[in-house]
Each structure stands twice: as structure tokens, then as C-alpha cells.
PyMOL Python script that loads the backbone (N, CA, C, O; Angstrom):
from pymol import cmd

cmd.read_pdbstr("""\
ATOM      1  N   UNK A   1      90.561  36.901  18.164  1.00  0.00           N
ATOM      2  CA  UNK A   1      89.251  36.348  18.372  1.00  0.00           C
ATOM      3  C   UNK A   1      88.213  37.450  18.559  1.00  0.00           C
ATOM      4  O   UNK A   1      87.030  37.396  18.225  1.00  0.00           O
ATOM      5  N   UNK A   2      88.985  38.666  19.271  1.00  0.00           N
ATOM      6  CA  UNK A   2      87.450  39.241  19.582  1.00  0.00           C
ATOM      7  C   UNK A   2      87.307  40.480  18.260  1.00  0.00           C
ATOM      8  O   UNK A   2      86.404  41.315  18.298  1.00  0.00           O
ATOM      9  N   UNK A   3      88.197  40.444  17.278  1.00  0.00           N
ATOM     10  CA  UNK A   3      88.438  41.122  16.102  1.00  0.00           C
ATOM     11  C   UNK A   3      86.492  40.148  14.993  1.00  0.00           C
ATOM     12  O   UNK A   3      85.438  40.443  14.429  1.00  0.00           O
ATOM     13  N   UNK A   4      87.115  39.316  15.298  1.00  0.00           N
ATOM     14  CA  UNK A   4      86.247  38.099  14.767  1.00  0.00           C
ATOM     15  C   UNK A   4      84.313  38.600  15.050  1.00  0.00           C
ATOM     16  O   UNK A   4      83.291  38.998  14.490  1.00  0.00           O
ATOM     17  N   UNK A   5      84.962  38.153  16.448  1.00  0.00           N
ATOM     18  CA  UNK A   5      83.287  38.399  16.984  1.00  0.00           C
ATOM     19  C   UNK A   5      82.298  39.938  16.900  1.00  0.00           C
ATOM     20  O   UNK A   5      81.096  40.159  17.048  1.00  0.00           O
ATOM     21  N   UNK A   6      83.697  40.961  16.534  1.00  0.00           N
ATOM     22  CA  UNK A   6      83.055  42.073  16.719  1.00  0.00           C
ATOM     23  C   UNK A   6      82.623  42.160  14.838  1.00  0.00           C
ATOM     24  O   UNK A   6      81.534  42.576  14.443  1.00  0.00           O
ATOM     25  N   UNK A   7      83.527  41.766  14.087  1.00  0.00           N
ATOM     26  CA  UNK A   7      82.805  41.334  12.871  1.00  0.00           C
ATOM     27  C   UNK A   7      81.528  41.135  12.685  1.00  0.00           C
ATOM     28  O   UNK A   7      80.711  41.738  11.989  1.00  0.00           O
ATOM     29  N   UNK A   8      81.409  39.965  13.578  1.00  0.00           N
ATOM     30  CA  UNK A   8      80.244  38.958  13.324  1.00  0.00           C
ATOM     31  C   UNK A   8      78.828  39.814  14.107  1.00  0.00           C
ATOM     32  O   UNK A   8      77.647  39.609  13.829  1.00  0.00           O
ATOM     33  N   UNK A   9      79.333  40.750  15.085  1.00  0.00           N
ATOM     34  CA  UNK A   9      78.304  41.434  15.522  1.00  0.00           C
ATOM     35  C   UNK A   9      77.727  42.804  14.310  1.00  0.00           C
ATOM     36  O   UNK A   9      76.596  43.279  14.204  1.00  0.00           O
ATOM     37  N   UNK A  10      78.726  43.074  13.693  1.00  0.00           N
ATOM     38  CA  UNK A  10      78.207  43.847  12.722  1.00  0.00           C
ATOM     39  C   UNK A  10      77.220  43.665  11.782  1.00  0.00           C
ATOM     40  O   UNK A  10      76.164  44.262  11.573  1.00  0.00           O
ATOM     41  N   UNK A  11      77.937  42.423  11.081  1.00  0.00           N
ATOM     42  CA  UNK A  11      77.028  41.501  10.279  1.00  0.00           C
ATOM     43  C   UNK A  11      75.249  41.409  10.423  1.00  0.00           C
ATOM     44  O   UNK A  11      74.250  41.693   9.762  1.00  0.00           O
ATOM     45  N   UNK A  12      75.624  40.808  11.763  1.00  0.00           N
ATOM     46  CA  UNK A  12      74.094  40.975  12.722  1.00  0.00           C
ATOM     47  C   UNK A  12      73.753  41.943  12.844  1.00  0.00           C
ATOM     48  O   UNK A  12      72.642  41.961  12.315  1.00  0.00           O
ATOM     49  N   UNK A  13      74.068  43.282  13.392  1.00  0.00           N
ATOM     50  CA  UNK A  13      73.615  44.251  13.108  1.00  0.00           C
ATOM     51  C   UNK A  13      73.048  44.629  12.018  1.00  0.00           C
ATOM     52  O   UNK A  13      71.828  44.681  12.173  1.00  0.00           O
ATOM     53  N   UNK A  14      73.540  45.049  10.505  1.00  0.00           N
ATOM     54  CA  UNK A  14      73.174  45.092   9.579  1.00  0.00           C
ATOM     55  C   UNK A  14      72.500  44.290   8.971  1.00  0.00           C
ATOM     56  O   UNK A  14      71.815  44.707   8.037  1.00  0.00           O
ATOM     57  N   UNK A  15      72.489  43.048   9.277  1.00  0.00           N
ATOM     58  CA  UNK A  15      71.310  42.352   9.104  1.00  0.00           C
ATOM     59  C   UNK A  15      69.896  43.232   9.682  1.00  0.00           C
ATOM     60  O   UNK A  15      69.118  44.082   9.248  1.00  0.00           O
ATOM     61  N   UNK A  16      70.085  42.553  10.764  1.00  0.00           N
ATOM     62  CA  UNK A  16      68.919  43.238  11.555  1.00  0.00           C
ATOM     63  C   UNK A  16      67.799  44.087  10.776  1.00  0.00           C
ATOM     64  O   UNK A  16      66.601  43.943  10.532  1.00  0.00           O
ATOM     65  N   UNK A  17      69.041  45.283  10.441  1.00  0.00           N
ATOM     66  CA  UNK A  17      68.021  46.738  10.063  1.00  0.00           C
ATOM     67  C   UNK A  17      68.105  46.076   9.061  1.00  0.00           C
ATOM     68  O   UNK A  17      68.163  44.949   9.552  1.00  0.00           O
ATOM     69  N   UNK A  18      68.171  45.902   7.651  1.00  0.00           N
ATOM     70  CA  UNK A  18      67.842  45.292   6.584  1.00  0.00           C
ATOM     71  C   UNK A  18      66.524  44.741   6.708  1.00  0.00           C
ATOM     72  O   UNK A  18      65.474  45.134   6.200  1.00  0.00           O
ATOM     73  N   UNK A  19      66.741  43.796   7.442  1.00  0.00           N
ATOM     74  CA  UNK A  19      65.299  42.719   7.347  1.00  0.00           C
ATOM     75  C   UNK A  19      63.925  43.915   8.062  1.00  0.00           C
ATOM     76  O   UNK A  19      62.748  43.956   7.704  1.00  0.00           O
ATOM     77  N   UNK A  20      64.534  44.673   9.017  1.00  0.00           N
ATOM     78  CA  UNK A  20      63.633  46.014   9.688  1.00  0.00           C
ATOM     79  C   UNK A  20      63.220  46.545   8.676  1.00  0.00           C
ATOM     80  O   UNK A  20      62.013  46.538   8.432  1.00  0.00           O
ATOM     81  N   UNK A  21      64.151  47.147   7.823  1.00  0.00           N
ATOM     82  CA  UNK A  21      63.563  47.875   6.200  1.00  0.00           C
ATOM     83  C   UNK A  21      62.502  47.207   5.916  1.00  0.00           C
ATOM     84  O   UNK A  21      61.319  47.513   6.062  1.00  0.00           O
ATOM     85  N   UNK A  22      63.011  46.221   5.479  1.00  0.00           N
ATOM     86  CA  UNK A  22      61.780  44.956   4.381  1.00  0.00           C
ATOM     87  C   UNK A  22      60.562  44.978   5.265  1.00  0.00           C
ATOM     88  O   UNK A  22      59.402  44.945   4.856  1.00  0.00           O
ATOM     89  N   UNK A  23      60.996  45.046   6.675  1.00  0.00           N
ATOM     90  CA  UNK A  23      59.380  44.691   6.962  1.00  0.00           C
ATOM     91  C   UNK A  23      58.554  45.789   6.920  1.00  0.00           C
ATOM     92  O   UNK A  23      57.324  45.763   6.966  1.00  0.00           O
ATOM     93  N   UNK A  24      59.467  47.028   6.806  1.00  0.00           N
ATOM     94  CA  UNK A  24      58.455  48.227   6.706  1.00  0.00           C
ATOM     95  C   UNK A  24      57.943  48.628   5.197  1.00  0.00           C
ATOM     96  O   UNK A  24      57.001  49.408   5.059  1.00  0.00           O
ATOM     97  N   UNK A  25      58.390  48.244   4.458  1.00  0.00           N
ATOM     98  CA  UNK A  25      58.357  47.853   3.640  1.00  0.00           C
ATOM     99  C   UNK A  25      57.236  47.326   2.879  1.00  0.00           C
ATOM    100  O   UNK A  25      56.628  47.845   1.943  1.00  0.00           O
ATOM    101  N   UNK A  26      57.037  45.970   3.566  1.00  0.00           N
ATOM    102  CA  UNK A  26      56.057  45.123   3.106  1.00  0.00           C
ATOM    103  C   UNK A  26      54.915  45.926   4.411  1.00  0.00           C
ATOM    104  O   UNK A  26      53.807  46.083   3.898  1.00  0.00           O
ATOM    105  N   UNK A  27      54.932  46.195   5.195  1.00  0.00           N
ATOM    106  CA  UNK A  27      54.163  46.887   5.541  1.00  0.00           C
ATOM    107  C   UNK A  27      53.026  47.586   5.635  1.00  0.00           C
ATOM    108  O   UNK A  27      51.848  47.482   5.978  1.00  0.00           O
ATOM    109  N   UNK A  28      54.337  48.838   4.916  1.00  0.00           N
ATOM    110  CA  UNK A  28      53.419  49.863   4.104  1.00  0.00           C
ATOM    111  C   UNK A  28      52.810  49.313   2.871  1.00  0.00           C
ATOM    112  O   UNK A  28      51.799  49.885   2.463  1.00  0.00           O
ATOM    113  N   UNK A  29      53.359  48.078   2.072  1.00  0.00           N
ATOM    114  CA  UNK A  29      52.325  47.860   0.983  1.00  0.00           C
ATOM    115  C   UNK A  29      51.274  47.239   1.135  1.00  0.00           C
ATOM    116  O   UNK A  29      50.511  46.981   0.204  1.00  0.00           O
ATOM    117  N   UNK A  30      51.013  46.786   2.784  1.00  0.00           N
ATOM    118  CA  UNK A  30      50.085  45.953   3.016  1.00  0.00           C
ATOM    119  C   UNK A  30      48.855  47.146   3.165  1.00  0.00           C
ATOM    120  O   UNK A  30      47.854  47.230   2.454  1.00  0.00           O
ATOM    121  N   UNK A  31      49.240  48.042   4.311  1.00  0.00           N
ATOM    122  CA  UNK A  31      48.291  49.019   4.755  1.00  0.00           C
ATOM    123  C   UNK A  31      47.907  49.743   3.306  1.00  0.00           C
ATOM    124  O   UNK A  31      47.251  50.688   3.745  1.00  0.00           O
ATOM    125  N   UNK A  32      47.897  49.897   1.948  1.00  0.00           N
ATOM    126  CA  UNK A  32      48.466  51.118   1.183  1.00  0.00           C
ATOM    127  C   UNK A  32      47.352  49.958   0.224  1.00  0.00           C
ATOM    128  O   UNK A  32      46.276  50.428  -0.145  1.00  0.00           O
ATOM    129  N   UNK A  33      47.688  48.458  -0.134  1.00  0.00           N
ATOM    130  CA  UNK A  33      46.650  47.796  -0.537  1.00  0.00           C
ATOM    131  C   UNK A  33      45.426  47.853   0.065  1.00  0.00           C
ATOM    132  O   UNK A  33      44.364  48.172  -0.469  1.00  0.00           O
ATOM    133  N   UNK A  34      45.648  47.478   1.387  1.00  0.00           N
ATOM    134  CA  UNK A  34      44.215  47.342   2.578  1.00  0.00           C
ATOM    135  C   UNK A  34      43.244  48.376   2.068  1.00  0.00           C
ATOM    136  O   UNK A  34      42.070  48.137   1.786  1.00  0.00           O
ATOM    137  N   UNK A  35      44.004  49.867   1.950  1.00  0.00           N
ATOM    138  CA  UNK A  35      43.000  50.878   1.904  1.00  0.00           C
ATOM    139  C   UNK A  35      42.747  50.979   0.570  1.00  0.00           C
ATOM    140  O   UNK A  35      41.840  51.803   0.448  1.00  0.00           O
ATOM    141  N   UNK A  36      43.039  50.619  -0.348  1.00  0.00           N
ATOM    142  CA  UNK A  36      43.179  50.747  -2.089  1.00  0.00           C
ATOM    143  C   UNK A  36      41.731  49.686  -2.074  1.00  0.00           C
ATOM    144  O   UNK A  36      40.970  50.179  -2.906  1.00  0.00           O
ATOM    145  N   UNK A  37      41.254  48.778  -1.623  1.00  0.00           N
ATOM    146  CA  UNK A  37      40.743  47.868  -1.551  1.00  0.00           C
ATOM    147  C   UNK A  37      38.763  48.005  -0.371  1.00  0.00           C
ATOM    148  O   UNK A  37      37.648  47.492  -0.456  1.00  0.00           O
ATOM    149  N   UNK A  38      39.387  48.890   0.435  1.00  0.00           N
ATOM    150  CA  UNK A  38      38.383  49.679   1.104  1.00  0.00           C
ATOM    151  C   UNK A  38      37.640  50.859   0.753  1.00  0.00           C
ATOM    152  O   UNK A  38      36.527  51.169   1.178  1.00  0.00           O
ATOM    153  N   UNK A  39      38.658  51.748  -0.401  1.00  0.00           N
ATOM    154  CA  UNK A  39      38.339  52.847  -0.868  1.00  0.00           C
ATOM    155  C   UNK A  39      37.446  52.188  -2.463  1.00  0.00           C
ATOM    156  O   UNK A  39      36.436  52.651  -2.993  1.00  0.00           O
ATOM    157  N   UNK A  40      38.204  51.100  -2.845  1.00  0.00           N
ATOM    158  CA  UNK A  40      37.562  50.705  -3.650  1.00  0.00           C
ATOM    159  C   UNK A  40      35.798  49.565  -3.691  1.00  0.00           C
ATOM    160  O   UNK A  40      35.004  49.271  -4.584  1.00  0.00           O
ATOM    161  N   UNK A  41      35.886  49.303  -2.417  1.00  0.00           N
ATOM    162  CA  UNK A  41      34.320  48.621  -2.182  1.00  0.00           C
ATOM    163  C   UNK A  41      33.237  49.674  -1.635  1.00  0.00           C
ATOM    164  O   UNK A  41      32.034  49.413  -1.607  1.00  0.00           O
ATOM    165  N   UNK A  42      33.781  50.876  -1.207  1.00  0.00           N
ATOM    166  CA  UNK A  42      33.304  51.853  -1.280  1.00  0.00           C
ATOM    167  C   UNK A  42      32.509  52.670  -1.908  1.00  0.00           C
ATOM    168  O   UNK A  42      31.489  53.178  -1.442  1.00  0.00           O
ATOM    169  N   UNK A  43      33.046  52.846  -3.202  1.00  0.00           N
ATOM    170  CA  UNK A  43      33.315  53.896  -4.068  1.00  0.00           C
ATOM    171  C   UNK A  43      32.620  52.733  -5.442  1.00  0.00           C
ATOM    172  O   UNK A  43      31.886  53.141  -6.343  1.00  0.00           O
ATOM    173  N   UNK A  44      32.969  51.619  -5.322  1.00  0.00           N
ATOM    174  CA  UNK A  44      32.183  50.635  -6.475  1.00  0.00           C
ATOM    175  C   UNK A  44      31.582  49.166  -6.112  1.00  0.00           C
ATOM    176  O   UNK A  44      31.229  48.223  -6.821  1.00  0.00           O
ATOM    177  N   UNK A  45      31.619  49.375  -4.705  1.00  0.00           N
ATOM    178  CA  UNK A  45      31.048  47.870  -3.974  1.00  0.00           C
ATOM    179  C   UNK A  45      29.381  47.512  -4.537  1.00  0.00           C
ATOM    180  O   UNK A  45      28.896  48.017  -5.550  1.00  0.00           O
ATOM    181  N   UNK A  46      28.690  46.566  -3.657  1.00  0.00           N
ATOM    182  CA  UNK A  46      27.389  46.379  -3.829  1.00  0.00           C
ATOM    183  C   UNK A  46      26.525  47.352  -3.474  1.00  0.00           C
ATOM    184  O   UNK A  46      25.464  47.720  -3.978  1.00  0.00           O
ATOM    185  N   UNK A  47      27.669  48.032  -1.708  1.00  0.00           N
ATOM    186  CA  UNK A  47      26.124  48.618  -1.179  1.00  0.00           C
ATOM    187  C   UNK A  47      25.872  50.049  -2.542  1.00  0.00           C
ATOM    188  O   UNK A  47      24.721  50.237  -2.935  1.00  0.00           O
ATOM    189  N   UNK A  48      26.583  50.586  -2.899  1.00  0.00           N
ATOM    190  CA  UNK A  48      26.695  52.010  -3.764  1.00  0.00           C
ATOM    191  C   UNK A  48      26.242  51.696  -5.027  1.00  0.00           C
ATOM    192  O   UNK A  48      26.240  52.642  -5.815  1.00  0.00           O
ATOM    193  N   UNK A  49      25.644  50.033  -5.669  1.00  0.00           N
ATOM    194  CA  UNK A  49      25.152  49.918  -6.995  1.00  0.00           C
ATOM    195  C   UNK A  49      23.762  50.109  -6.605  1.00  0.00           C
ATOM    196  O   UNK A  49      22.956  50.746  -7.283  1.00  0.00           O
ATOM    197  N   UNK A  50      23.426  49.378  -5.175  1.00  0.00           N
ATOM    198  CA  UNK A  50      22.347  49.573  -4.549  1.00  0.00           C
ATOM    199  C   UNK A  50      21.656  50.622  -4.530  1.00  0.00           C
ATOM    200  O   UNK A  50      20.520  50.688  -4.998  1.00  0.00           O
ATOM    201  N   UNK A  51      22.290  51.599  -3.965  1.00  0.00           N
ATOM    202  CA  UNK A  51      21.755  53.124  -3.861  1.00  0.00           C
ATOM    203  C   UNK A  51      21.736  53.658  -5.064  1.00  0.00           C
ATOM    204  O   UNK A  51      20.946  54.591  -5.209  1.00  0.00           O
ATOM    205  N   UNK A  52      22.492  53.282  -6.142  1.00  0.00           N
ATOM    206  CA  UNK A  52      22.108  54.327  -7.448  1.00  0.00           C
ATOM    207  C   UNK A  52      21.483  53.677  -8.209  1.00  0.00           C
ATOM    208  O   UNK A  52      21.502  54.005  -9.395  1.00  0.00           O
ATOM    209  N   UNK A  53      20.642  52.422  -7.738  1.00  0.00           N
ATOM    210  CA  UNK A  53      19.812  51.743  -8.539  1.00  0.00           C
ATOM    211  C   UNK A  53      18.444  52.296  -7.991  1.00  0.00           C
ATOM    212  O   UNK A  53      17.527  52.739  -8.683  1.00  0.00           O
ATOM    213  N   UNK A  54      18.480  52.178  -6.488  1.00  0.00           N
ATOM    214  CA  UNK A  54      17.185  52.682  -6.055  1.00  0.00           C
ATOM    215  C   UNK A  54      16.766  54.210  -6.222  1.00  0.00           C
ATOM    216  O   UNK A  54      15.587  54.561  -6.243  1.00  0.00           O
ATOM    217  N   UNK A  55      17.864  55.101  -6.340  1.00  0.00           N
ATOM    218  CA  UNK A  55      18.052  56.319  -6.339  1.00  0.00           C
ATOM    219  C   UNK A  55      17.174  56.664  -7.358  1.00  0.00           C
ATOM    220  O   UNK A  55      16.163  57.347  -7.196  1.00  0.00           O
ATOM    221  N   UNK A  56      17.720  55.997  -8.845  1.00  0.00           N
ATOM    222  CA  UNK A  56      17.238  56.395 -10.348  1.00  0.00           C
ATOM    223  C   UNK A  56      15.483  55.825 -10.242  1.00  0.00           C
ATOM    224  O   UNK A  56      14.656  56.232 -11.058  1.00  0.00           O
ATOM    225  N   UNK A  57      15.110  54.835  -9.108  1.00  0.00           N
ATOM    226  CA  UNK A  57      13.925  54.340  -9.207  1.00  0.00           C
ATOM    227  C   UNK A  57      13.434  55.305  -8.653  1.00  0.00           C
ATOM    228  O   UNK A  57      12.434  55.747  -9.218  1.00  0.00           O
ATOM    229  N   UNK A  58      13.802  55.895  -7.604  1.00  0.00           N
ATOM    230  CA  UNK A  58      12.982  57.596  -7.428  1.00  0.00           C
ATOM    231  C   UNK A  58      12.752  57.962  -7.742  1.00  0.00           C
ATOM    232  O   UNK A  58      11.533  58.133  -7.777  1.00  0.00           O
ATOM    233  N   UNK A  59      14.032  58.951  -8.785  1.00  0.00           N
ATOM    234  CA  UNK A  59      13.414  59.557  -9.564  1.00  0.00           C
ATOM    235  C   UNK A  59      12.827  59.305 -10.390  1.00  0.00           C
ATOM    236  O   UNK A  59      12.053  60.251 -10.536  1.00  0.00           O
ATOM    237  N   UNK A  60      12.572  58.301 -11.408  1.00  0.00           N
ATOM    238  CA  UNK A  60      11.606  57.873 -12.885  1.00  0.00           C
ATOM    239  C   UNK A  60      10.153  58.318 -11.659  1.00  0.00           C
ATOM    240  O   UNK A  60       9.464  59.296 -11.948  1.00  0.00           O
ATOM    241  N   UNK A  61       9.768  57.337 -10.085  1.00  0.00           N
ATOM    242  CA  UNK A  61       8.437  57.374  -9.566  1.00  0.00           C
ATOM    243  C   UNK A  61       7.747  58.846  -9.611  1.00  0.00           C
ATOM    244  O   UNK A  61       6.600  59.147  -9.939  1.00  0.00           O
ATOM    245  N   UNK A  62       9.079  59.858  -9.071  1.00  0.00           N
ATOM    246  CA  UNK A  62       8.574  61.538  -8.858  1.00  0.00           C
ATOM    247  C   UNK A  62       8.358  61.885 -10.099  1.00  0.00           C
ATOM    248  O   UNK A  62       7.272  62.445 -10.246  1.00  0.00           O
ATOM    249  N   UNK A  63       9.071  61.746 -11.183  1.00  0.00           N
ATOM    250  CA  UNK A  63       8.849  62.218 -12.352  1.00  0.00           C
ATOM    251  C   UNK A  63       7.523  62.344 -13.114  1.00  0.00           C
ATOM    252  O   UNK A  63       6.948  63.317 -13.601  1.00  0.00           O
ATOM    253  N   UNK A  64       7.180  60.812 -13.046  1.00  0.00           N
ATOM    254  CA  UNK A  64       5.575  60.280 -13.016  1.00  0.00           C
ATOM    255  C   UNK A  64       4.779  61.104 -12.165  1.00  0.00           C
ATOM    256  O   UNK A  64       4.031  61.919 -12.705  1.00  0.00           O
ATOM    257  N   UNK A  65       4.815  61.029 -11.014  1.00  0.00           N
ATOM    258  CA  UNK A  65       4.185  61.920  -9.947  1.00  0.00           C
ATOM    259  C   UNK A  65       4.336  63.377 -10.123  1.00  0.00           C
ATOM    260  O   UNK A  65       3.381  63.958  -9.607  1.00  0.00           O
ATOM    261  N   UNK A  66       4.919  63.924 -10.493  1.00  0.00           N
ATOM    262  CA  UNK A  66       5.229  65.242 -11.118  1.00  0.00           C
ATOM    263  C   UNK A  66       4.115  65.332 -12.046  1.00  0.00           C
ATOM    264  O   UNK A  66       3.182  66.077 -11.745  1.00  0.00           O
ATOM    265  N   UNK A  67       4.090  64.808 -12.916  1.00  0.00           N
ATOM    266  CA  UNK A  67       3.715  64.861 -14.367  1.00  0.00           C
ATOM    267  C   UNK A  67       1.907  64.469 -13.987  1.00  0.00           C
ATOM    268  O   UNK A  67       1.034  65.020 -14.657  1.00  0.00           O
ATOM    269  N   UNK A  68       1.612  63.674 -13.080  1.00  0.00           N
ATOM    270  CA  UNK A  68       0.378  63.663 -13.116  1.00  0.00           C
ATOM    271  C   UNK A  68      -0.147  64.525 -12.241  1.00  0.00           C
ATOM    272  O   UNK A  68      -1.331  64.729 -12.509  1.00  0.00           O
ATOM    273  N   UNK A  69       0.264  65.170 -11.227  1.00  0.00           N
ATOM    274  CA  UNK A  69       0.399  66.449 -10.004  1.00  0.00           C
ATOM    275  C   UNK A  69       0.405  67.568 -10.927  1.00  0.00           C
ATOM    276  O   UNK A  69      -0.424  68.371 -10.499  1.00  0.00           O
ATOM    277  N   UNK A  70       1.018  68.067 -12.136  1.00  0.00           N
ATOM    278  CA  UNK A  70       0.823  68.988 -13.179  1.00  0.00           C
ATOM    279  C   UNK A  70      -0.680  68.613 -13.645  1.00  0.00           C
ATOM    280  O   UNK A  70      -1.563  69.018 -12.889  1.00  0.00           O
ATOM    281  N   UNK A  71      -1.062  67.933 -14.724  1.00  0.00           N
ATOM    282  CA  UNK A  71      -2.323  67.480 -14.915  1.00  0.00           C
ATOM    283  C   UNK A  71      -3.369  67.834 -13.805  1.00  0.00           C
ATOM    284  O   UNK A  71      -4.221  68.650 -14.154  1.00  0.00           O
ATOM    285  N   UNK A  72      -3.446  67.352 -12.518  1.00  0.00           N
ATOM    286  CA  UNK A  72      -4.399  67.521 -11.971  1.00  0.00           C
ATOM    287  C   UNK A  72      -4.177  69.135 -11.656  1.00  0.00           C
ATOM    288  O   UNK A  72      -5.204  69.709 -12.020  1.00  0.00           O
ATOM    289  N   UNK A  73      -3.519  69.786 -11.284  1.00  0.00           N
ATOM    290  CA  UNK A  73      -3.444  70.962 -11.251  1.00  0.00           C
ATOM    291  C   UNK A  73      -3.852  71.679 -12.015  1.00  0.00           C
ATOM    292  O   UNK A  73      -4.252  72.738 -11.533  1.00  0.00           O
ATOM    293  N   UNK A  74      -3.975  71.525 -13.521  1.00  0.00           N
ATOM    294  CA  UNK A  74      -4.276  72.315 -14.637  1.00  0.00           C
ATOM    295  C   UNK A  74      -6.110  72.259 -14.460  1.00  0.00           C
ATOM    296  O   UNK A  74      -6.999  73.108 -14.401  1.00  0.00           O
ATOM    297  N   UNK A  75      -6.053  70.911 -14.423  1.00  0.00           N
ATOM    298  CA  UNK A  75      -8.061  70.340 -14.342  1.00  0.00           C
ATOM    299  C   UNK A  75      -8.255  71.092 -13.251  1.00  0.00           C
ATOM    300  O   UNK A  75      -9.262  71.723 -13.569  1.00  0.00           O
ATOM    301  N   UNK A  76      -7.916  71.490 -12.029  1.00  0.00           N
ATOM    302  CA  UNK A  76      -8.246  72.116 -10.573  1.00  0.00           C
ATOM    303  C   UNK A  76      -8.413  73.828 -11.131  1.00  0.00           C
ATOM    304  O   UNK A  76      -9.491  74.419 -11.195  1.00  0.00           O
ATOM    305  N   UNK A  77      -7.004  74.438 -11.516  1.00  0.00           N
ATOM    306  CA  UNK A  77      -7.291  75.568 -11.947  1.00  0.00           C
ATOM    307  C   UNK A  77      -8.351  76.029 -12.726  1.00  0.00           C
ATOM    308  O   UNK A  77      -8.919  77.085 -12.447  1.00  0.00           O
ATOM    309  N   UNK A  78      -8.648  75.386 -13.611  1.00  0.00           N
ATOM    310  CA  UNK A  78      -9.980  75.404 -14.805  1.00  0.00           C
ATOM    311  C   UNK A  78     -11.051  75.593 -14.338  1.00  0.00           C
ATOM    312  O   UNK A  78     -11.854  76.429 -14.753  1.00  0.00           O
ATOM    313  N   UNK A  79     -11.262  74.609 -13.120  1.00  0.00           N
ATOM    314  CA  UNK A  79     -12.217  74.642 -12.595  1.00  0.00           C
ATOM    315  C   UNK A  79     -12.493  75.545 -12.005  1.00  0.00           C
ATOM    316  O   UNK A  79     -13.595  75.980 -12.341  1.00  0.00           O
ATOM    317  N   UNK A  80     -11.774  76.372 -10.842  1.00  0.00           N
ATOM    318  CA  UNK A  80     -11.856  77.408 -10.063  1.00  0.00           C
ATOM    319  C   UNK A  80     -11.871  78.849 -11.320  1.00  0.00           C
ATOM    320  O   UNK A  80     -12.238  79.908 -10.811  1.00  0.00           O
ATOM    321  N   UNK A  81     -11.654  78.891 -12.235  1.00  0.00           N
ATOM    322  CA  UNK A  81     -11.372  80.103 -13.475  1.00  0.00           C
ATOM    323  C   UNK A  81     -12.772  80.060 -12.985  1.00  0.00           C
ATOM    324  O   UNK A  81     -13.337  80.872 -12.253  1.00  0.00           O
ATOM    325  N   UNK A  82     -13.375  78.635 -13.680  1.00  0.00           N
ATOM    326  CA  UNK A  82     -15.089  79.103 -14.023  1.00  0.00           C
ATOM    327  C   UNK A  82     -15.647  78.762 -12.933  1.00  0.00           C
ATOM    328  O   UNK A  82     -16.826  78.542 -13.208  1.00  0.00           O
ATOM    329  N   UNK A  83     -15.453  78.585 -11.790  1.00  0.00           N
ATOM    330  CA  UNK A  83     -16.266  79.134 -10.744  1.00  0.00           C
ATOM    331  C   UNK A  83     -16.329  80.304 -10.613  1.00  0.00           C
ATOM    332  O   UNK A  83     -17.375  80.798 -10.190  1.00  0.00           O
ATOM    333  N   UNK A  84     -15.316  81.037 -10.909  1.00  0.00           N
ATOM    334  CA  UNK A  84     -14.846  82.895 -10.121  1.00  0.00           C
ATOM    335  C   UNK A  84     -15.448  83.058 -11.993  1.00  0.00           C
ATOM    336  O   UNK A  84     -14.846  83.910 -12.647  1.00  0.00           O
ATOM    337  N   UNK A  85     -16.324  82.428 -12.564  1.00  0.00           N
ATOM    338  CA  UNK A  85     -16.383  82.697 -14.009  1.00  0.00           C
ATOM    339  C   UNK A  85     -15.882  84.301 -14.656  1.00  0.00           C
ATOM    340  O   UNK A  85     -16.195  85.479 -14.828  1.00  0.00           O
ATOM    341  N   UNK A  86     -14.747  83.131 -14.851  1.00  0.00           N
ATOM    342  CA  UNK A  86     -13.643  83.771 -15.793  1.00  0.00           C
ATOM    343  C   UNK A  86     -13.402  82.621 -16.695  1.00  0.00           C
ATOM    344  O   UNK A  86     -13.477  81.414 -16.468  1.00  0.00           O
ATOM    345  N   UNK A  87     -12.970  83.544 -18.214  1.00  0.00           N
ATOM    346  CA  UNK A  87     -12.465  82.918 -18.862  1.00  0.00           C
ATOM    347  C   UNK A  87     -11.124  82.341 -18.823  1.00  0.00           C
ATOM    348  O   UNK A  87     -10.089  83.007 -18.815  1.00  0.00           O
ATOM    349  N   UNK A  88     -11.227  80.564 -18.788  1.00  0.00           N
ATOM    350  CA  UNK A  88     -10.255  80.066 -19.080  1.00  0.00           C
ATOM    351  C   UNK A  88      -8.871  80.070 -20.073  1.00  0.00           C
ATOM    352  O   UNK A  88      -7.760  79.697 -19.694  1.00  0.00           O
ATOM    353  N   UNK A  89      -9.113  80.448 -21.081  1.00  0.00           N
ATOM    354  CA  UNK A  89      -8.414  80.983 -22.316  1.00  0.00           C
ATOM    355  C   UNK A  89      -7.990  81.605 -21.840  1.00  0.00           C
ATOM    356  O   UNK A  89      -6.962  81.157 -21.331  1.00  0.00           O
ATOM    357  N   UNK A  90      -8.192  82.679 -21.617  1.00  0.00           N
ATOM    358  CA  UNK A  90      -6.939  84.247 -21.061  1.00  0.00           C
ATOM    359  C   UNK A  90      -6.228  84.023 -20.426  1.00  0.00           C
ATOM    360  O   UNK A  90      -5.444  84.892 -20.045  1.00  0.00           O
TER     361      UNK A  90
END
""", "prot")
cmd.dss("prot")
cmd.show_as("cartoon", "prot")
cmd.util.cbc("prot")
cmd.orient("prot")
């Protein structure tokens, strides 16, 4: 009989860790998705279409602003040439 039971405790035993495996197991594929899934709303979520939508609207605004900040600069210089009358051309 106790040939039997010490059997049956093995069994259980090895059970045990088995099903212990699996759960580490499923586990790690839970944590390993979780972050696959965090790294990925991250990296391609809403808030980050957001920012490189507004981002590119920056720059096109500075660009503009650039470009007319050149212009007035050129009309400003001209002006001051022929105050200190000097020729502009040169």
C-alpha cells in the first residue's frame, strides 16, 4: 500500500511542476505580448501621428516665415545701403 501511495505522490509531484512550467510559460508570453503591444502604441499609436502631423505643420509655417523674414531683410538692407548712400549693386 504505501509502495502505491508513494507512486501516487510522485505523479503529483510531477504534475505539479509541469503545470508550474506552463504557467511560466504562458506567462512570459503574456508579459512579452503586453510589452510588444505598448512598444507598439508607442512607437505607431495616435498620440505619435499627432506629433508628426503637427510637427510637419511647423515646419511648412517657419518655412513661410523664413522666406518672408528673408524678403523683408533684403528691402531693410537696401534701404540702409542708400541711406549710408552706397551703392546697392555692389
Amino acid at each position: 500500500m504505501s509502495q502505491v501511495l508513494d507512486e501516487f505522490e510522485d505523479e503529483q509531484e510531477g504534475g505539479s511542476s509541469t503545470a508550474l512550467f506552463y504557467l511560466k510559460i504562458i506567462s512570459l508570453f503574456v508579459v512579452v505580448l503586453g510589452f510588444g503591444l505598448y512598444i507598439g502604441d508607442v512607437l505607431f499609436g495616435k498620440s505619435s501621428l499627432d506629433v508628426l502631423l503637427n510637427l510637419q505643420e511647423d515646419k511648412d509655417t517657419l518655412v513661410v516665415k523664413i522666406k518672408s523674414l528673408k524678403d523683408e531683410n533684403a528691402v531693410l538692407q537696401k534701404e540702409f545701403f542708400e541711406l549710408r548712400q552706397l551703392d546697392p549693386d555692389k
